[in-house]
N, C-alpha and C positions, 0 to 999 in steps of 0.2 A: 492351546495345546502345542508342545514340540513336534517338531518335525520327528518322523521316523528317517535314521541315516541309513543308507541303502546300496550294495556296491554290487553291479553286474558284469557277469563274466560270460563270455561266451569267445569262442574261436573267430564268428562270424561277424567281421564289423557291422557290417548290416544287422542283425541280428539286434546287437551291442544300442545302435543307433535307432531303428524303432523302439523297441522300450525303454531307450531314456526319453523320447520324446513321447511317448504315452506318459511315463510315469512327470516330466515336467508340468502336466495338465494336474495333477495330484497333490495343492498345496503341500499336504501333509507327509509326502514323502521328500527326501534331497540325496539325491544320488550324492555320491561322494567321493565315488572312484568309479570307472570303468576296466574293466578288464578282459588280456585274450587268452589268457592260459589260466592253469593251477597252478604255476610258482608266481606269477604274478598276483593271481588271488590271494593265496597264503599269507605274501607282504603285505597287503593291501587291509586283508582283513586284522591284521596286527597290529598295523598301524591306527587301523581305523576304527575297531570295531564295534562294526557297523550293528542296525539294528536288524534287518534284510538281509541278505545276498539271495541275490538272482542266477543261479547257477545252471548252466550248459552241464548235462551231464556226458554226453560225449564228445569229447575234445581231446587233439594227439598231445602227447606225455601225458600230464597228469590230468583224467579225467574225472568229472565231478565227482566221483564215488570216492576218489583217492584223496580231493582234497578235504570231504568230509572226514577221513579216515585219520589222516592226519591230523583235524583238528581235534577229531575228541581223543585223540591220544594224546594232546596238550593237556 
């Protein structure tokens, strides 16, 4: 079975860093980006897209509602 690709965002590096290190335990998952914002998300998941995102809903500028918002109006 493929990995599922996975890209977490959160404001909080901590945050960021315990669940990649739960999800490294997760063969079947592979992060693939980390991120701290939603314009970094955005790029991330463009580039990447991913099968996951792990999404911090509150976070200063764009917070997870807005990147959602943004993407289904792609």
């Amino acid at each position: 079975m493929n990995a599922l690709s996975a890209i977490i965002v959160d404001d909080e590096s901590l945050a960021r860093r315990g669940l990649a290190l739960r999800l490294q335990q997760m063969p079947q998952v592979d992060v693939v980006s980390e991120c701290a914002n939603g314009s970094e998300a955005l790029a991330a998941i463009a580039e990447h897209t991913p099968d996951l995102v792990f999404l911090d809903i509150q976070m200063p500028g764009l917070d997870g509602f807005e990147v959602v918002g943004r993407l289904q109006a792609d």
